[in-house]
C-alpha positions as CSV (number, residue, x, y, z in Angstrom):
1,X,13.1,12.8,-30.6
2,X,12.3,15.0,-27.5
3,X,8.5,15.1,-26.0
4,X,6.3,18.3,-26.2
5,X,4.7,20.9,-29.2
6,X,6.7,23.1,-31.1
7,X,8.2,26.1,-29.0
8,X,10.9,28.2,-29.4
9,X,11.3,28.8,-25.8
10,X,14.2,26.7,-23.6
11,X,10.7,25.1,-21.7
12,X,9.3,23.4,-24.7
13,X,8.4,19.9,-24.1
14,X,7.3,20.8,-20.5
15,X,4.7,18.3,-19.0
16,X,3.5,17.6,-15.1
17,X,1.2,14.9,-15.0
18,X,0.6,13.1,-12.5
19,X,2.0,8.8,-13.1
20,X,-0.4,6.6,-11.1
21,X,-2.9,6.4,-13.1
22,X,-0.6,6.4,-15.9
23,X,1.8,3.3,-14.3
24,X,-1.0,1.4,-12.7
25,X,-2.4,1.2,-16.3
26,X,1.1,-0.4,-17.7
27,X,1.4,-2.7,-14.6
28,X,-2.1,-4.1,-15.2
29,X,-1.4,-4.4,-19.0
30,X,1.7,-6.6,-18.3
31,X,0.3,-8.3,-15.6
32,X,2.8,-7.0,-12.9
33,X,2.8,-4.5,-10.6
34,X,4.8,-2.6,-7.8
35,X,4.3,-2.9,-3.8
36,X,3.8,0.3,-1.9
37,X,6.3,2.8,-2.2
38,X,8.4,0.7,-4.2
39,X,10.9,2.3,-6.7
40,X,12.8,1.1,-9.4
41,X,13.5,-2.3,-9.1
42,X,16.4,-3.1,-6.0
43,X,18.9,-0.8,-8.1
44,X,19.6,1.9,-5.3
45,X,19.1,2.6,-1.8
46,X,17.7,5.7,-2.7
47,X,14.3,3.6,-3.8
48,X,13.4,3.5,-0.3
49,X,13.2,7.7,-0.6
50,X,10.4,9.1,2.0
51,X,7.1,9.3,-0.4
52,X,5.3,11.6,2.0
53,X,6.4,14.8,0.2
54,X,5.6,14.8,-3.9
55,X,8.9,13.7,-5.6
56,X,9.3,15.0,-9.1
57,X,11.5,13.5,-12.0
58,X,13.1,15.4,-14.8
59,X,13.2,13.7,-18.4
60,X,15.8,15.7,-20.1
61,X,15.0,14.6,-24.0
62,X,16.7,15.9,-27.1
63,X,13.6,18.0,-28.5
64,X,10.6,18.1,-29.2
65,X,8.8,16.1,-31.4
66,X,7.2,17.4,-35.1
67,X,5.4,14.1,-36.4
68,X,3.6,13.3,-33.0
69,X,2.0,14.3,-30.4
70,X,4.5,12.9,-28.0
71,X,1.6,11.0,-25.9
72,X,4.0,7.7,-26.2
73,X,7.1,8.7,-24.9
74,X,5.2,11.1,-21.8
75,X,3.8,7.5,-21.3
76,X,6.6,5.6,-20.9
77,X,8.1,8.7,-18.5
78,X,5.4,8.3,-16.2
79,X,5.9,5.0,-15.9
80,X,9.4,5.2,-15.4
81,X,8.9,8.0,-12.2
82,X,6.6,5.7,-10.7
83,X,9.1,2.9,-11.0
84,X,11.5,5.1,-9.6
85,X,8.9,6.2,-7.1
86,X,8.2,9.9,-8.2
87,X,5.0,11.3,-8.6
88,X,5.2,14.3,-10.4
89,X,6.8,14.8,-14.1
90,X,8.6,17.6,-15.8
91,X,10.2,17.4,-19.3
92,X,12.7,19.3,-20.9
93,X,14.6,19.5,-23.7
94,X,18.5,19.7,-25.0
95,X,17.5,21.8,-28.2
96,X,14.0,23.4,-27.9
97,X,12.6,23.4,-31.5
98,X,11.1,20.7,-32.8
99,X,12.1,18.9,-35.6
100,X,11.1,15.1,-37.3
101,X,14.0,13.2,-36.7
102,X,17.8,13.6,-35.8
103,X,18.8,14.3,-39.5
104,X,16.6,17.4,-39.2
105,X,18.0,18.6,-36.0
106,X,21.6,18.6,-37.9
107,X,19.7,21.8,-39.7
108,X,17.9,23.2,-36.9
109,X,21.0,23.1,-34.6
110,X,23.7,24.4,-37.0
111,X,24.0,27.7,-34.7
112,X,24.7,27.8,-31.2
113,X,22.1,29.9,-30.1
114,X,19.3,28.0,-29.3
115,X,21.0,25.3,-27.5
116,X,22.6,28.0,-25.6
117,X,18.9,29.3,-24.6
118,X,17.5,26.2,-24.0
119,X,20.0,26.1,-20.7
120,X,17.8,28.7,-18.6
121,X,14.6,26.9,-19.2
122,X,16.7,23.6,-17.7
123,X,18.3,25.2,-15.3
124,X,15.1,26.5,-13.7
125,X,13.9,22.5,-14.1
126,X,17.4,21.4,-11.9
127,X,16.0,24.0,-9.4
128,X,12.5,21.9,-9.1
129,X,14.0,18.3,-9.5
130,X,14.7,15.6,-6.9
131,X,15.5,12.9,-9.9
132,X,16.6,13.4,-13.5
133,X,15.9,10.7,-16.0
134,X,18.5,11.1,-19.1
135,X,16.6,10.0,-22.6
136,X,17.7,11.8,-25.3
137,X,18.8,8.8,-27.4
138,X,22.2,7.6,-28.3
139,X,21.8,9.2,-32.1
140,X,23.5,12.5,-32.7
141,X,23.0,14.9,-35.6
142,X,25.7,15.4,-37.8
143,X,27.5,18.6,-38.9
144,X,28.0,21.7,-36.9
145,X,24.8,20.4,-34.8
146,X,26.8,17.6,-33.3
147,X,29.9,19.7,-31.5
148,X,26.5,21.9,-30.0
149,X,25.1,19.1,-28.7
150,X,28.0,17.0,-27.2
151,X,28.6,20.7,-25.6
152,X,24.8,20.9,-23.8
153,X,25.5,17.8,-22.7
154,X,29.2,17.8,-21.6
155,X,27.1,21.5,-19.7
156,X,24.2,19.4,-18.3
157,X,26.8,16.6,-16.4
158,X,28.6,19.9,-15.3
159,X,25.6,20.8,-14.1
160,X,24.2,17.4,-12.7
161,X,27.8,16.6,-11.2
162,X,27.3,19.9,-8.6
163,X,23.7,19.2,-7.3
164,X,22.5,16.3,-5.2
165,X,20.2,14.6,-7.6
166,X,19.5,11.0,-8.5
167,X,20.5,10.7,-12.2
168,X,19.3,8.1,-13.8
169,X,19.0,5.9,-17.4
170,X,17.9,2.8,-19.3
171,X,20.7,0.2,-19.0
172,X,23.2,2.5,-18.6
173,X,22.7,5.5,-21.6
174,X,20.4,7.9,-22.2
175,X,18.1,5.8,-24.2
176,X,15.5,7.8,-25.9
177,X,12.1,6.3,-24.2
178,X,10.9,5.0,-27.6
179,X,14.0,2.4,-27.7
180,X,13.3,1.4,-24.1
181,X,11.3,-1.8,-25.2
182,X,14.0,-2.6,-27.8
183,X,16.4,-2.5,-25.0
184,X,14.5,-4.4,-22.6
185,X,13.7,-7.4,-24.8
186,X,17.3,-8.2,-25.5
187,X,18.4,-7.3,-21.7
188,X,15.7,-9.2,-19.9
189,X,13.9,-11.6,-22.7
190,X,10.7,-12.9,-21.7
191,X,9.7,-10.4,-18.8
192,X,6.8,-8.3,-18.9
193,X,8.3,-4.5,-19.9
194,X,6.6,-2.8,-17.1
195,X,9.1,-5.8,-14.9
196,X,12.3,-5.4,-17.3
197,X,12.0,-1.4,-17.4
198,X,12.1,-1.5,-13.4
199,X,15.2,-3.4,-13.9
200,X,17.0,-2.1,-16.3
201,X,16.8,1.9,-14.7
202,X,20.1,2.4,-13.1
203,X,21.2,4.8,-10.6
204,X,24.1,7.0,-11.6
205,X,25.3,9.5,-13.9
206,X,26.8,7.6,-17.5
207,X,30.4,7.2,-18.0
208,X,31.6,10.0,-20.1
């Protein structure tokens, strides 16, 4: 699911690492590595941003995690920014308890209230954003869960569509970062992930 510990609050799942050190170790792993400044691949003109001033990306997620630590996943979000050429993280959450898979969230999300307070803690995210990586998987829960969270989303595009941020995915859908790999094998077979994942992030909010 989502990155982060267990809180109740809207912020839960809030990280700001810095991804050099974090990328550059991915790059040497798969051999492959970016030029200076570079962003995401050649997806967007908006790779070329001005790197002088820090840059910070939003992950929006779906919650946080129970069963892990969350270590992967803040991994491959670091690595994403500094494909995309930011250099500060933050992380936040559609639904802010945590919760071991999607089936559980179906539980946890039955009443509207929580996804309803998890929209301040976002909100004041928006407000500290210059990019916003979507990567809350393409899995919904079922039940009473799933209307909430088609409406935080359908809220969040509302929200995205009215600011000037780069939005971003995974080939096109808010891939959760733990199916990025599985993506990029099938999309770009053969290349080193550090390679496919600069690829396969595209500029531009998801068809609806």
């Amino acid at each position: 699911m989502g990155a982060g510990r267990h809180r109740s609050s809207g912020l839960s799942g809030f990280w700001m690492p810095r991804t050099d050190q974090t990328a550059q170790a991915f790059a040497a792993r798969d051999s492959w590595s970016m030029g200076p400044g570079r962003a995401a691949s050649d997806v967007s003109s908006h790779n070329a941003a001005d790197m002088s001033s820090v840059r910070r990306l939003l992950a929006v997620l779906a919650n946080p995690p129970l069963a892990t630590s969350g270590q992967r996943t803040l991994n491959r979000v670091s690595l994403a920014a500094r494909l995309i050429g930011c250099d500060d993280v933050v992380v936040g959450n559609l639904f802010p308890i945590a919760s071991k898979d999607v089936t559980a969230l179906g539980t946890l999300g039955a009443d509207s209230d929580q996804w309803l307070a998890a929209r301040d803690g976002l909100l004041r995210l928006l407000l500290g954003a210059d990019d916003v990586l979507l990567g809350w998987g393409r899995a919904e829960p079922a039940g009473a869960a799933r209307i909430h969270h088609r409406s935080q989303i359908q809220w969040l595009m509302t929200e995205l569509e009215s600011r000037s941020l780069q939005v971003w995915t995974v080939g096109g859908e808010p891939r959760h970062p733990s199916r990025w790999q599985r993506h990029t094998c099938r999309a770009y077979p053969g290349r080193p992930f550090g390679s496919a994942l600069a690829a396969a992030l595209l500029a531009g909010l998801p068809a609806r």
